[in-house]
SETI-457368 format. One record per atom (N, C-alpha, C, O): z, x, y; residue in one letter. Coordinates in steps of 0.2 Angstrom, whole numbers, plus 5000, padded with zeros to 4 digits. Layout:
ZXYA ...
//
This chain:
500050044994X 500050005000X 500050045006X 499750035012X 500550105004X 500550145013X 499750185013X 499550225017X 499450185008X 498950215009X 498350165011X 498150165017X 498150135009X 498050065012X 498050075020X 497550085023X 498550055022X 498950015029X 498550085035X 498350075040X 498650165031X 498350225034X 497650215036X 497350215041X 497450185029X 496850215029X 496250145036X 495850145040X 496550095035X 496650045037X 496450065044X 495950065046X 497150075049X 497350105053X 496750135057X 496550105062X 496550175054X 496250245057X 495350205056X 494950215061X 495150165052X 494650145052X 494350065057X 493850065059X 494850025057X 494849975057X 494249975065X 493749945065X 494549995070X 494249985075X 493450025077X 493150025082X 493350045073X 492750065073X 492150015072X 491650015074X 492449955069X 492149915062X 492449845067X 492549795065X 492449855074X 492649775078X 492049755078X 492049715074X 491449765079X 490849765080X 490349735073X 489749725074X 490749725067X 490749705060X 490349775056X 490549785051X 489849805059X 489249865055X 489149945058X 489049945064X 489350005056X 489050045060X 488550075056X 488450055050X 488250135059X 487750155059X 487750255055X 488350285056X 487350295052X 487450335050X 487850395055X 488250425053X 487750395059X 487950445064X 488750415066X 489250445066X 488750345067X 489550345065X 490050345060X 490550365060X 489550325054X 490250355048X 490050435048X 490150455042X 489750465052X 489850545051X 490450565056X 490850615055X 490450535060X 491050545065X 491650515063X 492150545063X 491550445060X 492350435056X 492450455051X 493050445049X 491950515046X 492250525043X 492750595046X 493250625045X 492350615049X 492650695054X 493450675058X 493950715059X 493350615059X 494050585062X 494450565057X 494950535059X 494350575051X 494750575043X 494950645043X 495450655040X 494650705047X 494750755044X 494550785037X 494850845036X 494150765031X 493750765028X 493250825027X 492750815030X 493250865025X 492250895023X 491950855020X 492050815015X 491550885023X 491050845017X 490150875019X 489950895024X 489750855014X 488950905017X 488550855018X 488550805014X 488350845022X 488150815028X 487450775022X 487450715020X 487150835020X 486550795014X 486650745009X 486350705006X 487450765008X 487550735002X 487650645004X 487450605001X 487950635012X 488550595015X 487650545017X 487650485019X 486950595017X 486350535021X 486150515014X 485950455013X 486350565008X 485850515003X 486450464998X 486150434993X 487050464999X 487450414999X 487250345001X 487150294998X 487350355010X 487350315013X 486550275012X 486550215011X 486050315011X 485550275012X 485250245006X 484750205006X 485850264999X 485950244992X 486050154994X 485750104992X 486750155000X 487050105000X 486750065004X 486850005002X 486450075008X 486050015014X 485250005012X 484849975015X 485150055006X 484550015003X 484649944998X 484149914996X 485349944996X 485249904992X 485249814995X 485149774991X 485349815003X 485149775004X 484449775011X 484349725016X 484149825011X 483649845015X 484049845022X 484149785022X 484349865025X 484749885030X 484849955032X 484750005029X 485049965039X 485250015042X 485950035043X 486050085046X 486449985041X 487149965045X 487349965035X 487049965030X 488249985038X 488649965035X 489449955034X 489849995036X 489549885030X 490149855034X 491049905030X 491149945026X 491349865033X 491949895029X 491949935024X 491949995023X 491949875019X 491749895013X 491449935009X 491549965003X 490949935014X 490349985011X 490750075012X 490750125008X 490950075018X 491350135021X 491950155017X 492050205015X 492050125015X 492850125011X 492350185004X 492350245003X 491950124998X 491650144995X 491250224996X 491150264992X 491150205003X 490650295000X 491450345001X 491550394997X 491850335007X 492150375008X 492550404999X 492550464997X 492750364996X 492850354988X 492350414985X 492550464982X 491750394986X 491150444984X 491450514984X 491550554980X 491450514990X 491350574994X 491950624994X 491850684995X 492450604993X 493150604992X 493750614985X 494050664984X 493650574982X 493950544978X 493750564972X 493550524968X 493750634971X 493350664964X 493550644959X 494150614960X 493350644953X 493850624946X 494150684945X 494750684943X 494050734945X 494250804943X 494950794948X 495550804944X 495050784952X 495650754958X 496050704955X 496650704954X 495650654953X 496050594950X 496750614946X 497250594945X 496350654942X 496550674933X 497050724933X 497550724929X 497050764937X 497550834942X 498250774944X 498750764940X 498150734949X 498550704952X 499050674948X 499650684948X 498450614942X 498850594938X 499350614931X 499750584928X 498950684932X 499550714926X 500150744929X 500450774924X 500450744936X 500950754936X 501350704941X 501850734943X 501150644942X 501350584946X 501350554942X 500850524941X 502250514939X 502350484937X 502150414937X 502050384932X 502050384945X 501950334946X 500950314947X 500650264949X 500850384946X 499850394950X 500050384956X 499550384959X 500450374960X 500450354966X 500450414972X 500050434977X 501350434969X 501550494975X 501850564972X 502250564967X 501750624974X 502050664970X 502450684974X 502350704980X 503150704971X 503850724974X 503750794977X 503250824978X 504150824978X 504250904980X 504250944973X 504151004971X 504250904970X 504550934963X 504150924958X 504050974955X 503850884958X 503150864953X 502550914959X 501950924957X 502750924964X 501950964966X 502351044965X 501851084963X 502851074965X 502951134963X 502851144956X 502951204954X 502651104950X 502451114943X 501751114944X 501351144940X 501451074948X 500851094948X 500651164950X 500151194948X 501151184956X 500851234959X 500751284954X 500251324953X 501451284949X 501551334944X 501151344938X 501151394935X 500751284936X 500551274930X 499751274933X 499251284930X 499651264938X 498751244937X 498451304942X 497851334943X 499251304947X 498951344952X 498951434951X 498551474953X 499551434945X 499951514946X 500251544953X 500351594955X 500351494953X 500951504960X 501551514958X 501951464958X 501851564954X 502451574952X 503151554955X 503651524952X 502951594962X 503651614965X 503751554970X 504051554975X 503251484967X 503151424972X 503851394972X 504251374967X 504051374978X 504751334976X 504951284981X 504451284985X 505551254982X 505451184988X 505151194994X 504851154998X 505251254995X 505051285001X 504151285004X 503851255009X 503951314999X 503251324997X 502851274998X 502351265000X 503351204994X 503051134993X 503051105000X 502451085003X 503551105004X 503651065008X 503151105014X 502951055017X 502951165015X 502551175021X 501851175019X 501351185023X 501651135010X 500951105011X 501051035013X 500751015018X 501451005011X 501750915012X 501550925020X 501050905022X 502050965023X 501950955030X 501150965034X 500850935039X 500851005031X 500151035032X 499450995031X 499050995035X 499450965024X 499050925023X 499250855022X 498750815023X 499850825021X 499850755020X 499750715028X 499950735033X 499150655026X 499150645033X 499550565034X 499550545040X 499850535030X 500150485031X 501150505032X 501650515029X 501050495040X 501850505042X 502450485036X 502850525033X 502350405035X 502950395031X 503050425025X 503650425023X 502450445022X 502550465014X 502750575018X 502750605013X 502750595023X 502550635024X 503550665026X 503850715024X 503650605028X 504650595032X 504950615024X 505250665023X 504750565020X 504950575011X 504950635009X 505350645004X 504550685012X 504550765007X 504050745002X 504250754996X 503550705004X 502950674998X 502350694997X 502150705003X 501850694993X 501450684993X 500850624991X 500950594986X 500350624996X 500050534993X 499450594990X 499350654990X 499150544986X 498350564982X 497750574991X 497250604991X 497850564993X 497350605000X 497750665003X 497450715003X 498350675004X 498550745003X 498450785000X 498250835002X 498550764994X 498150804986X 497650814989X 497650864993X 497250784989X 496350794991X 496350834995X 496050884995X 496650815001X 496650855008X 496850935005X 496450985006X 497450935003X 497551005000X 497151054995X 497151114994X 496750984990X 496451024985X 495851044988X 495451074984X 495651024992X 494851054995X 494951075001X 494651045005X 495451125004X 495651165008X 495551235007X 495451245001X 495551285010X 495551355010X 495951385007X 495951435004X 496651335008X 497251365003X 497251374996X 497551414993X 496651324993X 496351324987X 495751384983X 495751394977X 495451404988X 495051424987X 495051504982X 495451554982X 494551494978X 494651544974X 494251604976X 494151644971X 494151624982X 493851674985X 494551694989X 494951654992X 494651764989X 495351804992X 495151785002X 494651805006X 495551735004X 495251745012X 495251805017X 495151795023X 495451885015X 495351925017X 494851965017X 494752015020X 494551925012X 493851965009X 493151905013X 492551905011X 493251865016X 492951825020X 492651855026X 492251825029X 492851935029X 492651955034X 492752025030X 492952045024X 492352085036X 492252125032X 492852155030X 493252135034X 493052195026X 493552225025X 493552285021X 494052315020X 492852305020X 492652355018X 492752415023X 492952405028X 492652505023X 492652555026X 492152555029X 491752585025X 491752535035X 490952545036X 490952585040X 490752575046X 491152655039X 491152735041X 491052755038X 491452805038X 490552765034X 490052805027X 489352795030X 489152745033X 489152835028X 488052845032X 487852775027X 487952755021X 487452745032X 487052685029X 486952685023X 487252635021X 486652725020X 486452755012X 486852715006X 486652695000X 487352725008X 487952705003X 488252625005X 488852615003X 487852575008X 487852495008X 487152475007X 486652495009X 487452425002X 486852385000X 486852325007X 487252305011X 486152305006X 485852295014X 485852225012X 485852225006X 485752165015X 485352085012X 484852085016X 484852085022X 484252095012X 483652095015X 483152035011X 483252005006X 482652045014X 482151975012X 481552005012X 481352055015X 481251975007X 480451995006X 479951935010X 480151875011X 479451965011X 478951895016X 479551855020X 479751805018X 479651875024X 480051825028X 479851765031X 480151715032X 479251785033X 478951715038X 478751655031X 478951595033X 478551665025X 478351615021X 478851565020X 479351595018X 478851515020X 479451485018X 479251405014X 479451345014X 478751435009X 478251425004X 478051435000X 478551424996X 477551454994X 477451504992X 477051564993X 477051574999X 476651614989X 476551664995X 475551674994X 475251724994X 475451614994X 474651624993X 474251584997X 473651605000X 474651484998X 474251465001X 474751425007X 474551395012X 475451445005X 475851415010X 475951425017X 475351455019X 476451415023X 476351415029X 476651495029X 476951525025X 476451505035X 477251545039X 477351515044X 476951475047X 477951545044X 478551495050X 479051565051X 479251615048X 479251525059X 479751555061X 480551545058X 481051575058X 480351475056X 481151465054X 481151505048X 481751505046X 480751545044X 481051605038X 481351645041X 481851665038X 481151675048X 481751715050X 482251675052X 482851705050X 482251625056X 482851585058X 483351605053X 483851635054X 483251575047X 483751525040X 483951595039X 484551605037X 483351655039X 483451735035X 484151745038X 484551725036X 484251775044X 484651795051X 485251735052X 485751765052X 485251695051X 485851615050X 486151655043X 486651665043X 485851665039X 486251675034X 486451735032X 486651735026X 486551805035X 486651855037X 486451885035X 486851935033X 485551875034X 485151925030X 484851995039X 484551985045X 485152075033X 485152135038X 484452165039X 484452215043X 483852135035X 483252175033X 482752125032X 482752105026X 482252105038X 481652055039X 481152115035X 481352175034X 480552065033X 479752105031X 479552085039X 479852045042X 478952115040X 478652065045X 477952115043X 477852175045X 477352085039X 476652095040X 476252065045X 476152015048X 475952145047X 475752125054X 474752145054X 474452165049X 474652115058X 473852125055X 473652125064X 474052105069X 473152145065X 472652155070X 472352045071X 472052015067X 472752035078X 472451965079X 471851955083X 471451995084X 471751885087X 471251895092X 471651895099X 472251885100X 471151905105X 471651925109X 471951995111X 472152005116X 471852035106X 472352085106X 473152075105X 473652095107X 472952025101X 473851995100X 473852005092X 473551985088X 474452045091X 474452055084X 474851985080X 475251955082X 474651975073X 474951915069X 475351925064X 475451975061X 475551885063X 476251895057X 475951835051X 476051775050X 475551875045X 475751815039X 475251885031X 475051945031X 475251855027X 475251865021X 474551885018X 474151855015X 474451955020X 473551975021X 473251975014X 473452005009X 472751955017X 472151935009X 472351865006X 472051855001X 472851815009X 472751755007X 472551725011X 472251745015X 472851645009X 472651575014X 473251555020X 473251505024X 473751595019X 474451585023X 474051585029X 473551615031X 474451535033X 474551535041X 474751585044X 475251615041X 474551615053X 474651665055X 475251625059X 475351565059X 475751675063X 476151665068X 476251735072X 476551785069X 476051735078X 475951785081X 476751805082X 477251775083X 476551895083X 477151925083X 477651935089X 478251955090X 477251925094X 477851905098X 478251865097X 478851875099X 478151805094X 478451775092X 479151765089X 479751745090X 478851805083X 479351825077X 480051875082X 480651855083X 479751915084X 480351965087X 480751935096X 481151955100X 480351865095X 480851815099X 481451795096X 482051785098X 481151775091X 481651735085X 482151805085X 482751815086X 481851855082X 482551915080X 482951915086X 483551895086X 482551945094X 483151955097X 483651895098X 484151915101X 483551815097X 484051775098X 484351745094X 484851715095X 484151775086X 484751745081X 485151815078X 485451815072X 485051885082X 485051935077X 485551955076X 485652005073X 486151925078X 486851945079X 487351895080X 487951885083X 486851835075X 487451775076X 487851785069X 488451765069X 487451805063X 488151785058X 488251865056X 488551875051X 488151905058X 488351985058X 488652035064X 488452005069X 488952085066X 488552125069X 488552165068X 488552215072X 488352175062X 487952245058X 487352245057X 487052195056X 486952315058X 486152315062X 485552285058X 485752255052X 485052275060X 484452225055X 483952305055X 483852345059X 483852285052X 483052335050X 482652295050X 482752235048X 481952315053X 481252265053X 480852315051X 480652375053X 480652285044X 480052305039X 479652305039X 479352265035X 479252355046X 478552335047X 478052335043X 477852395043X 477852305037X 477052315034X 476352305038X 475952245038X 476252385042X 475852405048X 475252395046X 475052435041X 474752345047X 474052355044X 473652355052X 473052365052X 473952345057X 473852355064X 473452415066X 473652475065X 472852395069X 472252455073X 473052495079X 473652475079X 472852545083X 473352585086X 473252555091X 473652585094X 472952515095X 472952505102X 473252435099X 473652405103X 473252395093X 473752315095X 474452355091X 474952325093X 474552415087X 475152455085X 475352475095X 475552525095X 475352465098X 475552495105X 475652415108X 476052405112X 475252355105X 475652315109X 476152265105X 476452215107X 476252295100X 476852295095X 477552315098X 478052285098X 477352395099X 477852425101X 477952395107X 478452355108X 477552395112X 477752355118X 478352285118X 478852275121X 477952235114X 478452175114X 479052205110X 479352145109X 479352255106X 479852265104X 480252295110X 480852285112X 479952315111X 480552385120X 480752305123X 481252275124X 480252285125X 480152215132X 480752155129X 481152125132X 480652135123X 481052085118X 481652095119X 482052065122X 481652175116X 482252175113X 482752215116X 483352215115X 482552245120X 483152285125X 483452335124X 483252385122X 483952305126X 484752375122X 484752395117X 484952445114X 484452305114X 484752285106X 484152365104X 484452405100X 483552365105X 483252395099X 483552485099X 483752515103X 483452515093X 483552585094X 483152625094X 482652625090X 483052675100X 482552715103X 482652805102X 482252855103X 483352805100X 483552865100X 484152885097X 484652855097X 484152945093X 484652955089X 485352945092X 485352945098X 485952925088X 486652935090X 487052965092X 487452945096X 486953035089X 486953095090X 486653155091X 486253155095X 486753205088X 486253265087X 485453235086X 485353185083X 485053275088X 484353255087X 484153295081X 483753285076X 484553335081X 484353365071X 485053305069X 485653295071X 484653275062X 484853235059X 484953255052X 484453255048X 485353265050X 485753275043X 486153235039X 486253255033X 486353175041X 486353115039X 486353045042X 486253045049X 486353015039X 486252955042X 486852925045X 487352925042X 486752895050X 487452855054X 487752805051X 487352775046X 488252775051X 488652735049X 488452645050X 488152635055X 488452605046X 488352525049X 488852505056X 488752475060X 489652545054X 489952535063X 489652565068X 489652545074X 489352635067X 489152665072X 488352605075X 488252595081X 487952585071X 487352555073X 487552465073X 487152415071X 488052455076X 488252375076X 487752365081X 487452405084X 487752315082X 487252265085X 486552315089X 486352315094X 486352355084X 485652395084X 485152365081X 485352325077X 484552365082X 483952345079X 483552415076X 483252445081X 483452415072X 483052485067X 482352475067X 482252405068X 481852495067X 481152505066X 480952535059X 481052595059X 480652505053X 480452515048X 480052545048X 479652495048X 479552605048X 478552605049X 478652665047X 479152705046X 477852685046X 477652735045X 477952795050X 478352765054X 477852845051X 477952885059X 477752975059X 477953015054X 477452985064X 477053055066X 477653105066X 477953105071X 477753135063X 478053195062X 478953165062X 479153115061X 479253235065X 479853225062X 480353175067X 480153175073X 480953145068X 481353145073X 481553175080X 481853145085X 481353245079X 481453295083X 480853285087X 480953295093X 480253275084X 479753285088X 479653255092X 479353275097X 479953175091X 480053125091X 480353105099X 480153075104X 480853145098X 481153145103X 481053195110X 481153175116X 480653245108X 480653255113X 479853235119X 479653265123X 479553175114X 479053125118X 479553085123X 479253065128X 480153055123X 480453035122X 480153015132X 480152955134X 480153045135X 480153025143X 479253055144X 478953055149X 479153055140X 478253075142X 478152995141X 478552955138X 477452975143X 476952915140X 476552925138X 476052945140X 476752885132X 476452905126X 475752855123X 475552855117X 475452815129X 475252755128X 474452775127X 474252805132X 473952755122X 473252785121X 473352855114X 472952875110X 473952865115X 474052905109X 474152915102X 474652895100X 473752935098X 473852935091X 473852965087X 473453005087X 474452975081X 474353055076X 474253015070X 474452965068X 473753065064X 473553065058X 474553085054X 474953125055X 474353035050X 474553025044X 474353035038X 473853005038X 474353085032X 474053095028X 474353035022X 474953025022X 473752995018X 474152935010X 473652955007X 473252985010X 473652935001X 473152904993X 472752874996X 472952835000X 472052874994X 471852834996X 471752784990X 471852804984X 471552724991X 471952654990X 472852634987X 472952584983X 473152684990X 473652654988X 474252644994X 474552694995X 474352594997X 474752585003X 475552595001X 475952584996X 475852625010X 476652645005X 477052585003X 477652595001X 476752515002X 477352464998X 477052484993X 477152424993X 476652504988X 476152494983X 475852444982X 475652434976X 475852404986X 475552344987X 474852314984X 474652264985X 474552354981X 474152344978X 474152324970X 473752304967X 474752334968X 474952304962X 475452264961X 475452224956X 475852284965X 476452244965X 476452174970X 476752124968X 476052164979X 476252124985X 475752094983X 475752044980X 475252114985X 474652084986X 474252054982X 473652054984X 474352034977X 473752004972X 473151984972X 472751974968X 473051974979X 472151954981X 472152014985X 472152004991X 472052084984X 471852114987X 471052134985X 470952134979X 470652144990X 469952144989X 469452194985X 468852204983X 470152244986X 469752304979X 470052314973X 470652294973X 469752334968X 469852324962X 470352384961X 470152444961X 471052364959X 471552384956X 471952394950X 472552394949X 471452414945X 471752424939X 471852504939X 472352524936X 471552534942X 471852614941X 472652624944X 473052664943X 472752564949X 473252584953X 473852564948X 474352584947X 473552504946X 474252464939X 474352524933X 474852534930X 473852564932X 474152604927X 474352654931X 474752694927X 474252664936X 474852724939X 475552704942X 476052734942X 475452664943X 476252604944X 476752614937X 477352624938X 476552614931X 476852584927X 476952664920X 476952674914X 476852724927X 477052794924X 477852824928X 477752854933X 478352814925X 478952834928X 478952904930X 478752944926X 479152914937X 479252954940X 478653024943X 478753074945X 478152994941X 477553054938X 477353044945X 477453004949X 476853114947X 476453094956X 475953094955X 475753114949X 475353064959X 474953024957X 474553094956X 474653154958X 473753054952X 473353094949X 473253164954X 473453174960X 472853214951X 472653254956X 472253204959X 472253184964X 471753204955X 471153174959X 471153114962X 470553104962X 471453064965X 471653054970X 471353054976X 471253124977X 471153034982X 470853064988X 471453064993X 471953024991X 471553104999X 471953085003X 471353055011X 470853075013X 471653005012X 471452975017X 471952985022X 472553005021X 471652965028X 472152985035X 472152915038X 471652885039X 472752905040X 472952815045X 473252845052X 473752885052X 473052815055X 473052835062X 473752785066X 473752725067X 474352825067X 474652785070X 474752765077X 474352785081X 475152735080X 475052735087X 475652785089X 476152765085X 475852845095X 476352865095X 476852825099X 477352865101X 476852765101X 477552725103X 477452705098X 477752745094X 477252665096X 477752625091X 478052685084X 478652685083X 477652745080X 477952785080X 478652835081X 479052865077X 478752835088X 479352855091X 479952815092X 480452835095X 479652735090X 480152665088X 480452695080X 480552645076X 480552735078X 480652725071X 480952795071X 480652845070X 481652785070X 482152835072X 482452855065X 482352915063X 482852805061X 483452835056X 482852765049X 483252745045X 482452755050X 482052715046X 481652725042X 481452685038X 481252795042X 480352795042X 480252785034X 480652785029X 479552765035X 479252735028X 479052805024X 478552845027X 479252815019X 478852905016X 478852845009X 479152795008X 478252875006X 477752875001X 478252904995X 478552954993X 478252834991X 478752904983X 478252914978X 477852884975X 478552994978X 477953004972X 478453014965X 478352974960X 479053064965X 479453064962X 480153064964X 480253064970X 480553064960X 481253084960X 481453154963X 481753164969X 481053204958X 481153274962X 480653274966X 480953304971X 480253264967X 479953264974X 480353254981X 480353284987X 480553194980X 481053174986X 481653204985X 481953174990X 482053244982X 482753284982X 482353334987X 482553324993X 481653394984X 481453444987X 481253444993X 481253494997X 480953384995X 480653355003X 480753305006X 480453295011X 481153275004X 481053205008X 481853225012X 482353255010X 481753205020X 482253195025X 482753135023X 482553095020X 483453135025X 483953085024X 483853025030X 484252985032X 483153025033X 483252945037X 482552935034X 482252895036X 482052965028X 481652935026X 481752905020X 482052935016X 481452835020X 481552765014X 481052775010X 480552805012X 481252755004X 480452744998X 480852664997X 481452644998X 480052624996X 479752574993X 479652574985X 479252614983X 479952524982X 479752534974X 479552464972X 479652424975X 479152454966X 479052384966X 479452374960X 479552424957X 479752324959X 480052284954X 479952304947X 480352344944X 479452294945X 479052334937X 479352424937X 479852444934X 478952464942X 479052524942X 479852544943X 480052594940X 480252504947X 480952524947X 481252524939X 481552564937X 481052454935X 481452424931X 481452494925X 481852514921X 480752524926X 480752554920X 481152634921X 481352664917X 481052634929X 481452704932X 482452694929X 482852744928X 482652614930X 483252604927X 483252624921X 483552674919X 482852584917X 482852614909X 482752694907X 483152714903X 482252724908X 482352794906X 482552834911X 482652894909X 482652834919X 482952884920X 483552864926X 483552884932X 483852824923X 484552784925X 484752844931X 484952824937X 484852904930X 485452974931X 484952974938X 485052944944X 484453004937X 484053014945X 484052974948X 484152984954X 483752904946X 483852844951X 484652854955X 484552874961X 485152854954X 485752854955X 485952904961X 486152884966X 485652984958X 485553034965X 485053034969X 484953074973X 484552994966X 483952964973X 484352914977X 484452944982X 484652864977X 484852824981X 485452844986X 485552834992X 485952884981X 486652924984X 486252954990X 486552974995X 485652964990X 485453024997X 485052965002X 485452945006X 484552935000X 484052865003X 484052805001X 484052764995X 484052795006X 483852715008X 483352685005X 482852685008X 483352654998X 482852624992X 482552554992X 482952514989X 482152524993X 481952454995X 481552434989X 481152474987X 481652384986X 481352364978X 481152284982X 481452244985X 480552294979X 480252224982X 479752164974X 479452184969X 479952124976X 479252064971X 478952094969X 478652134972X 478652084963X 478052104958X 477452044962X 477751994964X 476852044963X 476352014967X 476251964961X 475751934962X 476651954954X 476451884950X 476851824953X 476751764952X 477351844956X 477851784958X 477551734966X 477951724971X 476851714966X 476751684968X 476951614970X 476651584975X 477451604968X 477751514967X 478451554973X 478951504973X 478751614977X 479151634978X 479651634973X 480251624974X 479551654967X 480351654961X 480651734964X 480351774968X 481151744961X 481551834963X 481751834956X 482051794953X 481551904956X 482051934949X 482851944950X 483151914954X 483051974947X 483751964946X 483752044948X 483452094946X 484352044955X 484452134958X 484752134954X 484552194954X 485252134950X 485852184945X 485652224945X 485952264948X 485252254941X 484852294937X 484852364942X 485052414941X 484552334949X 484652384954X 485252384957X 485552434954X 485552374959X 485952344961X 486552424957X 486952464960X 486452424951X 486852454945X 486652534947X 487052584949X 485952544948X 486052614951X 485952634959X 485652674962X 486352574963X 486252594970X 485652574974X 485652594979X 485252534971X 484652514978X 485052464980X 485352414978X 484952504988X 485152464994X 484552404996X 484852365000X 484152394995X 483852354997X 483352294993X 482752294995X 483452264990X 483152214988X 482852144990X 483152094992X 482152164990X 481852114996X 481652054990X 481352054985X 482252024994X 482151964991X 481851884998X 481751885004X 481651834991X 481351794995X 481751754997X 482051724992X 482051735004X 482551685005X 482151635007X 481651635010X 482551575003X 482251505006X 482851465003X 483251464999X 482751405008X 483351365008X 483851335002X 484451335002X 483251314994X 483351294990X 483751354986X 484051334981X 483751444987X 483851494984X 484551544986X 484651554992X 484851574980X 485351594983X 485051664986X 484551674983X 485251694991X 485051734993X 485051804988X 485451794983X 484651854988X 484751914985X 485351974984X 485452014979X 485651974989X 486152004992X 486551974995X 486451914997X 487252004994X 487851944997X 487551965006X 487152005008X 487951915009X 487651885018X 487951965021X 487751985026X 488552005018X 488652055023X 488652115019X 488752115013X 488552165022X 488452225021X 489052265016X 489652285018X 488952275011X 489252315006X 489352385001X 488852414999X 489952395000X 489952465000X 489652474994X 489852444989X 489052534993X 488852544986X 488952574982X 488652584977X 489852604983X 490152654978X 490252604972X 490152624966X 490552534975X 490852504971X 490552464965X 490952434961X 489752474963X 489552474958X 488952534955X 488452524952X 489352604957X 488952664953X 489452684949X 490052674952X 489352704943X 489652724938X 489852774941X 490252814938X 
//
């Protein structure tokens, strides 16, 4: 009855009027004090006011969904095995719950009575030292509850070790938020990517018209969205659910005069936010910290010699200018020829059997071709550059501590399987980005464990709303799963 007369109470005047509408039982239910997911609470309600073609509903109907949405049986059953009466639980019958269901050992009158006080919302049963079954509810879907430790909700990790050593949350194809051959790009892939506290965007960029460069998925049917665009979106969600730095994963297929108006709308966009210049020492010997680069924006790309060199353009203008790159020819640094692209326009079978040789560097015979890049947007890319993997020992012998390898999915899986040990002191040194096999089509993700187990930091995963992300939303330490 007193729960009745509560619930009564709190509802009644909403409902002078006989019917409300969905946006008010979203507010009365928030005036209950309640969670609840908002998707769940329209396909409820619009369960309940179809059944007589309506938009409104009355009392009744309100009570009932509230029940829905509220009233679990797993609650019921909890309640009712230690409430004598189903009705109310004493101080005494919630201290055996706490002990028996909760493991709240050291739980005792004391313990009880500051949830009583906390969560029960009805006064008279609250004066008793009681609990009613909405208290219960109230308390059993609260934080108090919660099987995640609440100190581990914010970072609480050491983030004073060089980047190298945190796994990243990053996304593959970020703009698609489809599949990846014939679907859209959208800015909301970056939105939802960046909201959910993903540290590492792709952005394929392609020569547009205009002289405006584009963002989408080359060699298919995907929709274009131009790039100024995209790094609108970065500088205004980039530091809402983190502030630990984002890397932008340029896959540069950009001529060097729209590569210069790339770099441009990055400096103009992004401001302070972006990084333009080492931290400290211009000789770089390891890589900075995720505290030291809080709220920085990194540059992924290719780049013309070394950081040093880099730097010291740094006050010249550099605009018209461009330096050779020496690569394989047909083979780009994501390997994207066998792994990204699947509709790539040249004929890729020599490239799939060198993909699927662990560790080895590519044939002699091979041609090297030279890529021209722009030197601003190269002098954008400080503690990130894109280097080319040939092997394991290759990169111990030469590769610098702010340059990344790209691996694809296939070729990593098998570098786990037989050469577990090197993968391990590859990644203890660089930054390892493992991206989609080019058959997942439909957006599916493999399972990162596997990497994950020897240290790749980066798993480009496809985020989209129906999927759990690839990496947890913040930046973590990567000792805590190396053997």
């Amino acid at each position: 009855m007193e729960e009745n007369r509560w619930f009564l109470s709190i509802i009644q005047n909403e409902f002078r009027t006989g019917k409300i509408d969905l946006d008010s039982t979203m507010k009365l239910l928030e005036k209950l004090q309640m969670p609840f997911d908002f998707a769940h609470l329209k396909h409820v309600f619009k369960k309940t006011v179809d059944k007589r073609k309506a938009h409104t509903i009355n009392i009744e109907d309100f009570r009932a969904i509230y029940r829905t949405l509220v009233h679990r049986p797993e609650f019921h059953e909890l309640f009712h095995a230690y409430s004598p009466n189903s009705k109310i639980l004493a101080d005494t019958e919630l201290i055996e719950f706490l002990k028996k269901e909760q493991y709240e050992t050291e739980a005792c009158e004391t313990t009880a009575l500051e949830i009583i006080l906390k969560y029960e919302p009805i006064e008279e049963v609250r004066k008793r030292r009681q609990m009613s079954f909405e208290g219960f509810v109230r308390y059993m879907s609260s934080e108090d509850c919660s099987i995640f430790k609440n100190d581990h909700r914010t970072i609480y990790q050491d983030m004073n070790h060089p980047l190298c050593d945190y796994f990243i949350s990053s996304s593959h194809n970020t703009y698609l938020i489809s599949d990846q051959l014939i679907g859209p790009s959208h800015l909301w892939g970056y939105t939802s990517a960046l909201l959910k506290g993903c540290r590492c965007l792709e952005i394929d960029c392609w020569d547009g018209s205009n002289n405006e460069p584009v963002v989408y998925h080359g060699h298919t049917l995907t929709s274009k969205i131009p790039f100024h665009s995209v790094i609108q979106v970065v500088d205004k969600y980039a530091f809402v659910a983190s502030d630990y730095p984002i890397v932008l994963s340029l896959e540069n297929h950009c001529s060097p005069k729209q590569q210069e108006v790339m770099a441009d709308y990055l400096e103009s966009i992004l401001g302070d936010k972006l990084l333009t210049s080492t931290m400290g020492d211009t000789v770089v010997t390891q890589l900075p910290s995720p505290e030291a680069l809080k709220f920085k924006i990194l540059v992924k790309n290719k780049k013309v010699g070394t950081i040093e060199e880099g730097m010291l353009r740094r006050d010249h203008d550099s605009h018209g200018e461009t330096g050779e790159i020496s690569d394989f020819e047909n083979m780009s640094d994501e390997d994207e020829t066998d792994e990204k692209t699947p509709l790539h326009p040249k004929s890729d079978s020599s490239k799939r059997k060198s993909e699927f040789r662990p560790s080895s560097p590519p044939r002699k015979k091979a041609k090297m071709k030279k890529i021209k890049i722009a030197i601003a947007l190269s002098d954008l890319v400080i503690y990130t550059k894109s280097e080319k993997f040939v092997s394991f020992e290759h990169s111990l012998a030469n590769q610098n501590c702010y340059e990344n390898n790209s691996i694809g999915e296939v070729r990593a899986r098998k570098f786990v399987k037989h050469s577990a040990k090197e993968f391990v002191s590859h990644t203890a040194r660089f930054i390892t980005r493992i991206y989609p096999k080019g058959t997942r089509t439909n957006s599916s993700n493999y399972n990162p464990q596997e990497f994950w187990n020897v240290g790749c930091q980066m798993g480009m995963y496809i985020c989209r709303d129906c999927c759990i992300p690839g990496f947890a939303g913040t930046i973590q330490i990567q000792e805590f799963f190396l053997p």
